[in-house]
PyMOL Python script that loads the backbone (N, CA, C, O; Angstrom):
from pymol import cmd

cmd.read_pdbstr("""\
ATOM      1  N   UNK A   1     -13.417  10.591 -16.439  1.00  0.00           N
ATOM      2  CA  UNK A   1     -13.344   9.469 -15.535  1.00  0.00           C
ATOM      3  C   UNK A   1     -13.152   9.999 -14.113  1.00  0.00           C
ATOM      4  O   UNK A   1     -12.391  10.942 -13.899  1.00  0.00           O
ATOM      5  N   UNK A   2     -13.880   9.359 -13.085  1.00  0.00           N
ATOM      6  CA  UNK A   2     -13.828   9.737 -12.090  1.00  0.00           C
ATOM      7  C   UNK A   2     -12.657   9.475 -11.233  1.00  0.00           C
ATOM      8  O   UNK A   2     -12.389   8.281 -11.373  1.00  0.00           O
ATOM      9  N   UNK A   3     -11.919   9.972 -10.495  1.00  0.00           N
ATOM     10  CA  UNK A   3     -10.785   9.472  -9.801  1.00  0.00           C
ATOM     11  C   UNK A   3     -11.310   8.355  -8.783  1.00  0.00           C
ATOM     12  O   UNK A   3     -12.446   8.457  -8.319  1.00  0.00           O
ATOM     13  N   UNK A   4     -10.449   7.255  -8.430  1.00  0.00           N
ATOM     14  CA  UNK A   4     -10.718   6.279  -8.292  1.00  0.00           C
ATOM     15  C   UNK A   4     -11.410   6.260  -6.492  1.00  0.00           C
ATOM     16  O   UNK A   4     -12.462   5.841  -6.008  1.00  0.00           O
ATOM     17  N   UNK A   5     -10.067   7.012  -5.866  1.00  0.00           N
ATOM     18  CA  UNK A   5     -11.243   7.492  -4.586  1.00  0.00           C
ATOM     19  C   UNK A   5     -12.351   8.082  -4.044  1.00  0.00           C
ATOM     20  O   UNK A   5     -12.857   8.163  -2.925  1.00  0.00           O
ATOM     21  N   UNK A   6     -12.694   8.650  -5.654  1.00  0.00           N
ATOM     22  CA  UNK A   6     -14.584   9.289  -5.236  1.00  0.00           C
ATOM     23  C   UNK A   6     -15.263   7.975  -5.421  1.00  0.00           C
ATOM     24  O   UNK A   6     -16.380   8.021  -4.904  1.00  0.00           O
ATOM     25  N   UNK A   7     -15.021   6.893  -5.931  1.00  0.00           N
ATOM     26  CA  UNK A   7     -15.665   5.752  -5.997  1.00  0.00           C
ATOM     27  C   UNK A   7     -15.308   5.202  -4.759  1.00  0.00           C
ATOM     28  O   UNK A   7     -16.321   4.862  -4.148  1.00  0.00           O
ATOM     29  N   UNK A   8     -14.235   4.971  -4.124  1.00  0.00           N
ATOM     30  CA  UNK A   8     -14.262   4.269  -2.971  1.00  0.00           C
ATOM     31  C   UNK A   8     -14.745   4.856  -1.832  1.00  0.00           C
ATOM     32  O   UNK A   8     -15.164   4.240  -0.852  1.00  0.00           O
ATOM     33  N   UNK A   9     -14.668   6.475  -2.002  1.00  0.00           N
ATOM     34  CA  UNK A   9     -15.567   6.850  -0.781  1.00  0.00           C
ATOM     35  C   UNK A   9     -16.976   7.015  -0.863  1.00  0.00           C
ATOM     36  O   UNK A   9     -17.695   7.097   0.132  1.00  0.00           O
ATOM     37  N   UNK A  10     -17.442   7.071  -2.225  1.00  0.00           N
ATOM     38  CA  UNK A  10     -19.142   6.710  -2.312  1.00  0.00           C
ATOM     39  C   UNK A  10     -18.925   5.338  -1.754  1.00  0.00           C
ATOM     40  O   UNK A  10     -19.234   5.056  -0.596  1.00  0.00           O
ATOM     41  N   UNK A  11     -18.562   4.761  -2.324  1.00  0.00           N
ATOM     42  CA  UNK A  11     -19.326   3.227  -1.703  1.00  0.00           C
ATOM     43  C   UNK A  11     -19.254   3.099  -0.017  1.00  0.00           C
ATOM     44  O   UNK A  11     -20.249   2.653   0.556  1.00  0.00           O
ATOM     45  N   UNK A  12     -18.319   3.410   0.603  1.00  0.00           N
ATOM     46  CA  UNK A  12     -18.260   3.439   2.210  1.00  0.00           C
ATOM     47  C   UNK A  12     -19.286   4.526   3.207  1.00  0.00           C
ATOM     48  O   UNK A  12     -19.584   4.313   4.382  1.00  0.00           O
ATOM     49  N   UNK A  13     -19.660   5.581   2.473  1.00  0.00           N
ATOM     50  CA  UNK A  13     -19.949   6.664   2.595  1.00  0.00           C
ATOM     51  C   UNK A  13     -21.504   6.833   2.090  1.00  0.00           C
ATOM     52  O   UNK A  13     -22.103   7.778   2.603  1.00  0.00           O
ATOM     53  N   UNK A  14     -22.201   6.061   1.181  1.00  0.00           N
ATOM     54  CA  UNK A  14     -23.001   6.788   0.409  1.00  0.00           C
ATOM     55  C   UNK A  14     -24.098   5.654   0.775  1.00  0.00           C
ATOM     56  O   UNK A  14     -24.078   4.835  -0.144  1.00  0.00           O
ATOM     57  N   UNK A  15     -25.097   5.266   1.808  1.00  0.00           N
ATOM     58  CA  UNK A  15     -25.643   4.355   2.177  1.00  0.00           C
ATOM     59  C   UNK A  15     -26.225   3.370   1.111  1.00  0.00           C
ATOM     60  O   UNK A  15     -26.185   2.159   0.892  1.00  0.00           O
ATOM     61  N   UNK A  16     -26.854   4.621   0.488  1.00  0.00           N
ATOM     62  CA  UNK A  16     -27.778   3.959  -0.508  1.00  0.00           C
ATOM     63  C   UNK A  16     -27.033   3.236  -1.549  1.00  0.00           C
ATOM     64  O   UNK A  16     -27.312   2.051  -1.727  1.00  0.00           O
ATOM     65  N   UNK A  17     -25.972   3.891  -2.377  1.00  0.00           N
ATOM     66  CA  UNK A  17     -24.994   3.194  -3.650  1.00  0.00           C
ATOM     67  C   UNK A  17     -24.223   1.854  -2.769  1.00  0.00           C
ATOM     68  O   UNK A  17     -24.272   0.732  -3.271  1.00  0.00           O
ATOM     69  N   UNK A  18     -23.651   2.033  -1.682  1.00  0.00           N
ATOM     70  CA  UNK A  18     -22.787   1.027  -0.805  1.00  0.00           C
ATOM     71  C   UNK A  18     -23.393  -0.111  -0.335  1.00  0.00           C
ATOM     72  O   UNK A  18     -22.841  -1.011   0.298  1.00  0.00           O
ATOM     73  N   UNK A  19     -24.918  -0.022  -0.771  1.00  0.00           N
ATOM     74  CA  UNK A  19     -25.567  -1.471  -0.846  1.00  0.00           C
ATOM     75  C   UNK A  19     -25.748  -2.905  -2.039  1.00  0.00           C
ATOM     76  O   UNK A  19     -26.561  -3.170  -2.925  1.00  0.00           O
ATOM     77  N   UNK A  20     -24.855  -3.400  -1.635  1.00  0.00           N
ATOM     78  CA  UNK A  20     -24.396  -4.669  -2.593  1.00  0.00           C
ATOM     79  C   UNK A  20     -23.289  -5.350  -2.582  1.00  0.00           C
ATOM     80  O   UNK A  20     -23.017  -5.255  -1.385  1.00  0.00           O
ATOM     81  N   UNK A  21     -22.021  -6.285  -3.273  1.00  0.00           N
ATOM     82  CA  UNK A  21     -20.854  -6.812  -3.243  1.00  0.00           C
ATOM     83  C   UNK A  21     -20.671  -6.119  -4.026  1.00  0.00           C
ATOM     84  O   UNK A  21     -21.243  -5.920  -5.098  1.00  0.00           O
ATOM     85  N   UNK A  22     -19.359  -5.422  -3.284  1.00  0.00           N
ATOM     86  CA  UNK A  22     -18.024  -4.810  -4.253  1.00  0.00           C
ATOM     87  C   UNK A  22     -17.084  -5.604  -4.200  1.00  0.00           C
ATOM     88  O   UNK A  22     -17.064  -6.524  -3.383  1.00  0.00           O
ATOM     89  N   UNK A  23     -16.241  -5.410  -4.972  1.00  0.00           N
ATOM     90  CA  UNK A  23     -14.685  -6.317  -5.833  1.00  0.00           C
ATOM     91  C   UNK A  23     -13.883  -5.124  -5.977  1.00  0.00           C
ATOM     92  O   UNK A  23     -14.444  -4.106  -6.383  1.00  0.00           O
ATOM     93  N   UNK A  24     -12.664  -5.104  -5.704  1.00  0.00           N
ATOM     94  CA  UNK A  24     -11.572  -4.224  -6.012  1.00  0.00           C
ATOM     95  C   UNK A  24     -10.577  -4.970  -6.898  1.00  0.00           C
ATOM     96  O   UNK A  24      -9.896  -5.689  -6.166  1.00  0.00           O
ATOM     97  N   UNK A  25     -10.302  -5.062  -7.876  1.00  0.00           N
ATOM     98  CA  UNK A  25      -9.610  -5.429  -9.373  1.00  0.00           C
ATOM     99  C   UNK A  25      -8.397  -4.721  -8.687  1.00  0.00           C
ATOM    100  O   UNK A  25      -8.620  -3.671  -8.085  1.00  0.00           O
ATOM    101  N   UNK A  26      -6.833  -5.341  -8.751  1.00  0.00           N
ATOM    102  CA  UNK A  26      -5.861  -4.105  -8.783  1.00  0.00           C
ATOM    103  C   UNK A  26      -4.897  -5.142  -9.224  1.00  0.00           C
ATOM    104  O   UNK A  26      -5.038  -6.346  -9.008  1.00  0.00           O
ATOM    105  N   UNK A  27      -3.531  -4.385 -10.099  1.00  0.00           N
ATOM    106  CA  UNK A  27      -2.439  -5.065 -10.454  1.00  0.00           C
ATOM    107  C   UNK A  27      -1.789  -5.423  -9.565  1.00  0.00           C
ATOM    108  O   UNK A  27      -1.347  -4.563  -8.802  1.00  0.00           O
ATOM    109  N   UNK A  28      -1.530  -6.632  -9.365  1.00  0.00           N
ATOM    110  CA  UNK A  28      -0.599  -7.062  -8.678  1.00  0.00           C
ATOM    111  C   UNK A  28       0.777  -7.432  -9.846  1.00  0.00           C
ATOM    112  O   UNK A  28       0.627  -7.953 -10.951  1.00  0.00           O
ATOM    113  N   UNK A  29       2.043  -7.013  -9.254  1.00  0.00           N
ATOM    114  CA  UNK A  29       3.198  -6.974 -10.256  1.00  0.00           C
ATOM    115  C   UNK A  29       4.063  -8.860 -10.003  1.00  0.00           C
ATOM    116  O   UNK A  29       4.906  -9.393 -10.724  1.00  0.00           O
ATOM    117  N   UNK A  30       3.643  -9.204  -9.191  1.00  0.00           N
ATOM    118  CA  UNK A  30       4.610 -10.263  -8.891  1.00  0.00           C
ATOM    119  C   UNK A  30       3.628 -11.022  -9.997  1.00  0.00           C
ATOM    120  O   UNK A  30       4.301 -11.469 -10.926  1.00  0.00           O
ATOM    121  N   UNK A  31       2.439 -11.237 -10.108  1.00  0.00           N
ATOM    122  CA  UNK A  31       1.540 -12.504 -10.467  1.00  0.00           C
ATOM    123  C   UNK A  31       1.321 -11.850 -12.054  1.00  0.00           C
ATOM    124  O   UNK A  31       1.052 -12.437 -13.102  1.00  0.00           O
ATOM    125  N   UNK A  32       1.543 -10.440 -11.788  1.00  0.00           N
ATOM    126  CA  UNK A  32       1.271  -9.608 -13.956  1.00  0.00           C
ATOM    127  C   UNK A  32       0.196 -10.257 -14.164  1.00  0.00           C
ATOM    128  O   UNK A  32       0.001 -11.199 -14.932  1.00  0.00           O
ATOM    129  N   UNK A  33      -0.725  -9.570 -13.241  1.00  0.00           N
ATOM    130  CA  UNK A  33      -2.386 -10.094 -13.507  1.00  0.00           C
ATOM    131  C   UNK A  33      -3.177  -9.055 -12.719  1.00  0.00           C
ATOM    132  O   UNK A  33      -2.574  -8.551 -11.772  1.00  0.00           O
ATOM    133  N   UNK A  34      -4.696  -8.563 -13.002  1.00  0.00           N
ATOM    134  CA  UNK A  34      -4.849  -7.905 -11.976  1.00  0.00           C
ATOM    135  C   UNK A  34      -6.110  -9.153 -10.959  1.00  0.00           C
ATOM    136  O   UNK A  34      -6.914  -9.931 -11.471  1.00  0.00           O
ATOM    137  N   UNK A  35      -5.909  -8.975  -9.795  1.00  0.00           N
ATOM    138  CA  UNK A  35      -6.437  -9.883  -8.861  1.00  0.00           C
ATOM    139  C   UNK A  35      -7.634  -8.877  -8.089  1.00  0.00           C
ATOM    140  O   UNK A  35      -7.396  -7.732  -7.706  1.00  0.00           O
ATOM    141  N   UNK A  36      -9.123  -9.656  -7.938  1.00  0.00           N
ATOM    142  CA  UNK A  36     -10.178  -9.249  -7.318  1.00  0.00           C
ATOM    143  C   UNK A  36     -10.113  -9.372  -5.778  1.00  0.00           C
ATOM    144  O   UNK A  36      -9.741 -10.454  -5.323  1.00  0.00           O
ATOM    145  N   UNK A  37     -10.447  -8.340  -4.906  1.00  0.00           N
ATOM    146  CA  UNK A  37     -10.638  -8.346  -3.591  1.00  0.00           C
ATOM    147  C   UNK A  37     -11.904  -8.168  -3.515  1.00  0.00           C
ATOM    148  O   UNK A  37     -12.478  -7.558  -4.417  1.00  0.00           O
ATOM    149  N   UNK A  38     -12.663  -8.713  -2.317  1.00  0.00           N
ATOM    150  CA  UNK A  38     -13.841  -8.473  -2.038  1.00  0.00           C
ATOM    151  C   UNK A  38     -13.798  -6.702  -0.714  1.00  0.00           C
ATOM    152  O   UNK A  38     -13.183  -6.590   0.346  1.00  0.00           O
ATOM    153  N   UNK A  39     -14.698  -5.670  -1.415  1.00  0.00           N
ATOM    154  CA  UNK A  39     -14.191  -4.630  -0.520  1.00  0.00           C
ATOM    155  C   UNK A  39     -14.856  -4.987   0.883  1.00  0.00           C
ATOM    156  O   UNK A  39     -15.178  -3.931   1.427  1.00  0.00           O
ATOM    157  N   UNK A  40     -15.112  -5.866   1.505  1.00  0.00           N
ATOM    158  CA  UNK A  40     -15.489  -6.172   2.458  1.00  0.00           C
ATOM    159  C   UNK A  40     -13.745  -6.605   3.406  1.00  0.00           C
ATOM    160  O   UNK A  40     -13.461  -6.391   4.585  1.00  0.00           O
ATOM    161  N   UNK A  41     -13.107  -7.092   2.578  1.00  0.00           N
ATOM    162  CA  UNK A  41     -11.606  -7.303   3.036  1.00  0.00           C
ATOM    163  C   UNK A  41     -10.204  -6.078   3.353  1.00  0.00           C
ATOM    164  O   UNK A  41      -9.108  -6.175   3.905  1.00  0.00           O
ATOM    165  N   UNK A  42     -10.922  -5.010   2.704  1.00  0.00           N
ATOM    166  CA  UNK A  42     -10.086  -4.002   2.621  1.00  0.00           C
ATOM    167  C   UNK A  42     -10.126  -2.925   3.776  1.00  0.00           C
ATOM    168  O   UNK A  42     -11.171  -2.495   4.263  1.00  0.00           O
ATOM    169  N   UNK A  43      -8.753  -2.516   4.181  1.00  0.00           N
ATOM    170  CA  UNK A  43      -8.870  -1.858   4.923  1.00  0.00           C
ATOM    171  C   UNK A  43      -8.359  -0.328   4.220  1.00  0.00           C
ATOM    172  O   UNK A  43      -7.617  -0.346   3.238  1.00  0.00           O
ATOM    173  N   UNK A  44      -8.971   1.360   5.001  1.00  0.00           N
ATOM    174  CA  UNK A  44      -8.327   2.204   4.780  1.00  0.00           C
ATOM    175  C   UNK A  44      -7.596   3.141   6.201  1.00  0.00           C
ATOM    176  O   UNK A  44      -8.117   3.679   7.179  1.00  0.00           O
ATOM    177  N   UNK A  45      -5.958   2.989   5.667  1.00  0.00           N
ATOM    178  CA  UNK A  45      -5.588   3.367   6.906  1.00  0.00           C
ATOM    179  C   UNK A  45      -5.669   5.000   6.938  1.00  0.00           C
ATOM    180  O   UNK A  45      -5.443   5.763   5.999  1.00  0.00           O
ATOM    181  N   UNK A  46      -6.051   5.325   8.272  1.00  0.00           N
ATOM    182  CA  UNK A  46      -5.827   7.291   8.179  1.00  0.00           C
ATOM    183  C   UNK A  46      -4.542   7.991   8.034  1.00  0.00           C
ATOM    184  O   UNK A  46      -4.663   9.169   7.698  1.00  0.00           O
ATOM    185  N   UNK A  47      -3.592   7.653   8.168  1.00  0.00           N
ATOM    186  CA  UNK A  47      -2.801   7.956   8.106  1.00  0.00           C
ATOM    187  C   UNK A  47      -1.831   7.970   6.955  1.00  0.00           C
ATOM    188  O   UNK A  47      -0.708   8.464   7.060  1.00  0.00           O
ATOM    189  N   UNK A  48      -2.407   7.273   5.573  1.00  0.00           N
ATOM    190  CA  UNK A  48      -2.458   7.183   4.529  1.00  0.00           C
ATOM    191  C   UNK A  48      -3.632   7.085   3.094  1.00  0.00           C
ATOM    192  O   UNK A  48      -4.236   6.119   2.629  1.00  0.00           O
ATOM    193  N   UNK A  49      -3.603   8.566   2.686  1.00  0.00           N
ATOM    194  CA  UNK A  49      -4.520   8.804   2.073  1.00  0.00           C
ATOM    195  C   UNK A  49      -4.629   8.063   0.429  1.00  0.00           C
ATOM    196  O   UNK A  49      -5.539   8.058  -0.400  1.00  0.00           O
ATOM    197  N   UNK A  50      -3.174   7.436   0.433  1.00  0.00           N
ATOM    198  CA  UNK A  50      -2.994   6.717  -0.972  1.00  0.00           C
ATOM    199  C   UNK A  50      -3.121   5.407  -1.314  1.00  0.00           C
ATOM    200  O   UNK A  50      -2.883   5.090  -2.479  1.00  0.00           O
ATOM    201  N   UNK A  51      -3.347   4.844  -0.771  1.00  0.00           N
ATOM    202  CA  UNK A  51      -3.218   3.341  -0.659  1.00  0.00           C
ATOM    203  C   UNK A  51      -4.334   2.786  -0.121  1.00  0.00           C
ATOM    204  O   UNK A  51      -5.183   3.645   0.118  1.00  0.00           O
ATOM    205  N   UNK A  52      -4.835   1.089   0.313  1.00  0.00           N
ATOM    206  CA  UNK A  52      -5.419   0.132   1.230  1.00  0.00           C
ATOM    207  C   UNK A  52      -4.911  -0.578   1.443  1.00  0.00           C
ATOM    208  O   UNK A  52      -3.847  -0.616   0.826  1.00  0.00           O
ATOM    209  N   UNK A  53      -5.095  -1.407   2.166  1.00  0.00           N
ATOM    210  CA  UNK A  53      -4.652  -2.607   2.762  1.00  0.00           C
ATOM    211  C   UNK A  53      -5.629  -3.601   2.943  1.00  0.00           C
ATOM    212  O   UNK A  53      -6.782  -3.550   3.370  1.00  0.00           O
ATOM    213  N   UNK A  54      -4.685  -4.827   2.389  1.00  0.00           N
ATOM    214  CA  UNK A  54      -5.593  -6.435   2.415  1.00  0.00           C
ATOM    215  C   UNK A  54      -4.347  -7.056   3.389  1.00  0.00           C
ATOM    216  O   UNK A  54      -3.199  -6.625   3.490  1.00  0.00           O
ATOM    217  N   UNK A  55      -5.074  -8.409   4.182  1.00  0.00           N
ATOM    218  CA  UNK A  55      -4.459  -9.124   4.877  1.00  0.00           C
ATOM    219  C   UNK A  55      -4.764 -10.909   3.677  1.00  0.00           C
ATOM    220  O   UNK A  55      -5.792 -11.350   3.164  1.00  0.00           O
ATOM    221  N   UNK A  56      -3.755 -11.274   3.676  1.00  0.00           N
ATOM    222  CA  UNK A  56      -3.639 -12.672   2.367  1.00  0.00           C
ATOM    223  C   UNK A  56      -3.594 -13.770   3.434  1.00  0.00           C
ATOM    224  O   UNK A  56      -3.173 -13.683   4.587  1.00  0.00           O
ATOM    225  N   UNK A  57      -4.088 -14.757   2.834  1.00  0.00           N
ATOM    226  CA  UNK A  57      -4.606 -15.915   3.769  1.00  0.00           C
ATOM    227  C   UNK A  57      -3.501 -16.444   4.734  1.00  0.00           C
ATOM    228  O   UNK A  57      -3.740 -17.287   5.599  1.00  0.00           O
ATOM    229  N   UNK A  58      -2.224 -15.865   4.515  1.00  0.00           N
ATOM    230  CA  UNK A  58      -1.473 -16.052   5.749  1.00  0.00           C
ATOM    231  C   UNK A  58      -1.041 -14.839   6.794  1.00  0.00           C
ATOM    232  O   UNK A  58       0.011 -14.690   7.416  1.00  0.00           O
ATOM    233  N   UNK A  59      -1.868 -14.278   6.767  1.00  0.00           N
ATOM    234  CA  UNK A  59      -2.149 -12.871   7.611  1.00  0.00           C
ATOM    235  C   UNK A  59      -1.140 -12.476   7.132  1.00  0.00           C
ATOM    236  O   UNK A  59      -0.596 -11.942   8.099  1.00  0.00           O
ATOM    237  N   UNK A  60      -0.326 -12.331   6.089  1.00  0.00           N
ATOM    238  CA  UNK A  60       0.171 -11.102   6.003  1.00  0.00           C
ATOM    239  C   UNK A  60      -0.018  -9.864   5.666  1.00  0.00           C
ATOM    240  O   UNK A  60      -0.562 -10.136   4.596  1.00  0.00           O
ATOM    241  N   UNK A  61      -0.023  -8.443   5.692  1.00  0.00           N
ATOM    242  CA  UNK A  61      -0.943  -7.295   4.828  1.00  0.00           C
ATOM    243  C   UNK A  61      -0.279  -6.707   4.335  1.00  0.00           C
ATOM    244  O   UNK A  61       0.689  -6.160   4.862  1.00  0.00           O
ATOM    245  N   UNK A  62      -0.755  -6.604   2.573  1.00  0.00           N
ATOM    246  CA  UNK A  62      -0.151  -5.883   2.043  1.00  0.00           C
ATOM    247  C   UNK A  62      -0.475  -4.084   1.385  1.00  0.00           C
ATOM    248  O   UNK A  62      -1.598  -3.953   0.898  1.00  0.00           O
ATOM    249  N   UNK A  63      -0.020  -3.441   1.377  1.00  0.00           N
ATOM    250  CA  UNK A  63      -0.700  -1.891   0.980  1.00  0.00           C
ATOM    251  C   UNK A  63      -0.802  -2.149  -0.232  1.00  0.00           C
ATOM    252  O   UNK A  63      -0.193  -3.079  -0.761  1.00  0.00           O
ATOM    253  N   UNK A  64      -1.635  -1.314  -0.880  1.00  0.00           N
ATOM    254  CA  UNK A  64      -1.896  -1.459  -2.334  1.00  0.00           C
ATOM    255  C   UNK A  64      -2.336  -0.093  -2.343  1.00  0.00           C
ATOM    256  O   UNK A  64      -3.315   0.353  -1.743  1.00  0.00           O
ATOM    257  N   UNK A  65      -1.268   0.741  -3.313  1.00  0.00           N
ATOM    258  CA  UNK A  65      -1.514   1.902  -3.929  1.00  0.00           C
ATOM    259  C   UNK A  65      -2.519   2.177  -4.801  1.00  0.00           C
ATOM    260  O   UNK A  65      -2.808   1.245  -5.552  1.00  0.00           O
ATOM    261  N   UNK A  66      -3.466   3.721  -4.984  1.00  0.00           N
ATOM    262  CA  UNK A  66      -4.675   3.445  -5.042  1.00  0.00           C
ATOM    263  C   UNK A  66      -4.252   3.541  -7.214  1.00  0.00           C
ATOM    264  O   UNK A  66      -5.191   3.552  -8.010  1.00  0.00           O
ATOM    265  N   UNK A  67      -3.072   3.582  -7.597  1.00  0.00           N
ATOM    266  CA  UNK A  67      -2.801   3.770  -8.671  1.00  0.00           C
ATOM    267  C   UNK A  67      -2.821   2.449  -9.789  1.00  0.00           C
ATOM    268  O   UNK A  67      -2.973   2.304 -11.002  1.00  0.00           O
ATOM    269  N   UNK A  68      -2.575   1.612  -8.620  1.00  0.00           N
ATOM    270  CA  UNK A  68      -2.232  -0.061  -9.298  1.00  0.00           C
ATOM    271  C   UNK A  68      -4.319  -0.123  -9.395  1.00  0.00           C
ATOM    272  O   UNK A  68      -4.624  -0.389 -10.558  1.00  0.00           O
ATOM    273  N   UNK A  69      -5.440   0.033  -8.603  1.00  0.00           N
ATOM    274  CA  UNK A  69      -6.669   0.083  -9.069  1.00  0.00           C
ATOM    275  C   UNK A  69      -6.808  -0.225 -10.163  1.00  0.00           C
ATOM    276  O   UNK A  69      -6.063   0.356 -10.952  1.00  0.00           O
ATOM    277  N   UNK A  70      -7.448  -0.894 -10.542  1.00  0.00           N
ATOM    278  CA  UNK A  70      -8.056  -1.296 -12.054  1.00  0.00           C
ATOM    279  C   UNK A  70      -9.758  -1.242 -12.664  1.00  0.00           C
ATOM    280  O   UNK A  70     -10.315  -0.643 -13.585  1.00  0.00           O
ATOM    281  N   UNK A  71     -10.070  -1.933 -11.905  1.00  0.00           N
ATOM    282  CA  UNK A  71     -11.594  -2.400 -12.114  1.00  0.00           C
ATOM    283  C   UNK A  71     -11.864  -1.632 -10.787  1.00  0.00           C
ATOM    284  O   UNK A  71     -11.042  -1.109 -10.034  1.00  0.00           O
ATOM    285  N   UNK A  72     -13.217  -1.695 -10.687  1.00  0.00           N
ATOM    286  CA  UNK A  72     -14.033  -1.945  -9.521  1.00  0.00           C
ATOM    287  C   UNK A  72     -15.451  -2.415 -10.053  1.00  0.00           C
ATOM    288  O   UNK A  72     -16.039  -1.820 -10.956  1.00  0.00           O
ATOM    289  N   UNK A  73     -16.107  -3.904  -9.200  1.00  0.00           N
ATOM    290  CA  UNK A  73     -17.693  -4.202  -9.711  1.00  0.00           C
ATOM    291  C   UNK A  73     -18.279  -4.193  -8.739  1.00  0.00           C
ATOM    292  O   UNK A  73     -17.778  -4.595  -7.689  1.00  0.00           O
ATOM    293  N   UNK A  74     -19.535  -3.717  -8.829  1.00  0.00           N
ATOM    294  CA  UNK A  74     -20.530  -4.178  -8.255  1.00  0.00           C
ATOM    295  C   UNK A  74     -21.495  -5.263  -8.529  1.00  0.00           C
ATOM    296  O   UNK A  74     -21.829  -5.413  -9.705  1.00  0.00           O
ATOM    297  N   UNK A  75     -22.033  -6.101  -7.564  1.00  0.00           N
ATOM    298  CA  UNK A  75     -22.682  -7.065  -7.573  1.00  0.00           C
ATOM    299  C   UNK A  75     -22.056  -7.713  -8.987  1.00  0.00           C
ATOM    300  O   UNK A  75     -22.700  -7.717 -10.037  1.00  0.00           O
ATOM    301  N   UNK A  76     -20.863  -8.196  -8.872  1.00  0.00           N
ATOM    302  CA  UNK A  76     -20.400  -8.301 -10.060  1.00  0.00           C
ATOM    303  C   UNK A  76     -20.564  -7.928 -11.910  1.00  0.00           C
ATOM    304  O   UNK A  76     -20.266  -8.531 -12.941  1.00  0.00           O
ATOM    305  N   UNK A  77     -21.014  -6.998 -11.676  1.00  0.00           N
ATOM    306  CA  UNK A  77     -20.869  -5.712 -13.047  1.00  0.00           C
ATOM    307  C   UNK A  77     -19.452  -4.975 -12.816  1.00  0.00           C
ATOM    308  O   UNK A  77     -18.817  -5.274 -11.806  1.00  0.00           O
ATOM    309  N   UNK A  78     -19.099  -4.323 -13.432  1.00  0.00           N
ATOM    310  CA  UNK A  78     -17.879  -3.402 -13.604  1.00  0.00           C
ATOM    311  C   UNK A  78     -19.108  -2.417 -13.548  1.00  0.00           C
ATOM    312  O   UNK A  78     -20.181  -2.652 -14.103  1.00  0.00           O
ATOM    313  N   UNK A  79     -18.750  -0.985 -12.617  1.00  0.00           N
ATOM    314  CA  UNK A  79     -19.166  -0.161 -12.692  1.00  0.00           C
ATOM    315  C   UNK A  79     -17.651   0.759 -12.514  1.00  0.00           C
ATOM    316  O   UNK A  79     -17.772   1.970 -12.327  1.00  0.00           O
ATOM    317  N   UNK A  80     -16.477   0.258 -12.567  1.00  0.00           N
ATOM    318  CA  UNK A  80     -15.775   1.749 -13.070  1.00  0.00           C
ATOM    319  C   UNK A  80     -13.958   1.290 -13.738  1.00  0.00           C
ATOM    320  O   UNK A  80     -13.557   0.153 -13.491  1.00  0.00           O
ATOM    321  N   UNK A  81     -13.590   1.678 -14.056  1.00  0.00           N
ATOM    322  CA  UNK A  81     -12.002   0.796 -14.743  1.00  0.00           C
ATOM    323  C   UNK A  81     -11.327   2.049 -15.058  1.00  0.00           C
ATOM    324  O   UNK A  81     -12.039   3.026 -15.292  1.00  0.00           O
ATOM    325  N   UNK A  82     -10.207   2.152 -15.095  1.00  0.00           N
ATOM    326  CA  UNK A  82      -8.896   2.891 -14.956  1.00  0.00           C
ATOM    327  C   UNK A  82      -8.346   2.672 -16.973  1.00  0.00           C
ATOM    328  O   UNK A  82      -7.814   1.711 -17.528  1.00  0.00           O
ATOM    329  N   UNK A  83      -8.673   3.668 -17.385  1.00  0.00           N
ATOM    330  CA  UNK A  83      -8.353   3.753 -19.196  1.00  0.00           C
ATOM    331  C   UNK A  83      -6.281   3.320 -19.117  1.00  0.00           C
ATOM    332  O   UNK A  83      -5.463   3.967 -18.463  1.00  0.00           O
ATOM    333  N   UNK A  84      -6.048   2.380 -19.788  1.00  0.00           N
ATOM    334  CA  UNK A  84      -4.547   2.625 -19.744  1.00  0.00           C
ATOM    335  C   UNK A  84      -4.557   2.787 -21.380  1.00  0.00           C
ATOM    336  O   UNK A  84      -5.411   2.441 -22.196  1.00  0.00           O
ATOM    337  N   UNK A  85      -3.117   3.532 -21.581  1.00  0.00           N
ATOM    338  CA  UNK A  85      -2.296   4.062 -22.982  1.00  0.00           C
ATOM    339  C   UNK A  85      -2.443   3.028 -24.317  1.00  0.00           C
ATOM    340  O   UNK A  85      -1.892   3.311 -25.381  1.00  0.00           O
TER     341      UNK A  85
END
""", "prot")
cmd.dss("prot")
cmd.show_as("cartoon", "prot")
cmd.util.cbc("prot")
cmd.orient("prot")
């Protein structure tokens, strides 16, 4: 399985694969569900190589460690998911 940031930097990075809608799947612990972002919403800060950041409809932003990741689809397919125990 590929680690989850060679997928996020192909898609930003890789013209040709980074053409389409991506979704970022990640656990969120308060809701014990995992919740879809559109990667069009996501930010990556430089100064942190572990995490992204979404802003939630009341501008607040939250980081999201790249460990909580779950899914990722394209054009709504799953093209990659995180194996758990």
């Amino acid at each position: 399985m590929k680690p989850v940031q060679d997928i996020l930097n192909r898609i930003k990075w890789d013209r040709e694969f980074g053409k389409g809608d991506f979704d970022i799947g990640y656990y969120d612990r308060v809701e014990d569900r995992i919740l879809l972002v559109p990667f069009r919403k996501v930010q990556f800060p430089e100064e942190n190589h572990f995490l992204f950041e979404i802003e939630d409809d009341e501008g607040v932003v939250h980081s999201i460690p790249f460990h909580r990741v779950r899914e990722i689809y394209k054009n709504g397919e799953r093209i990659w998911h995180r194996k758990t125990p």
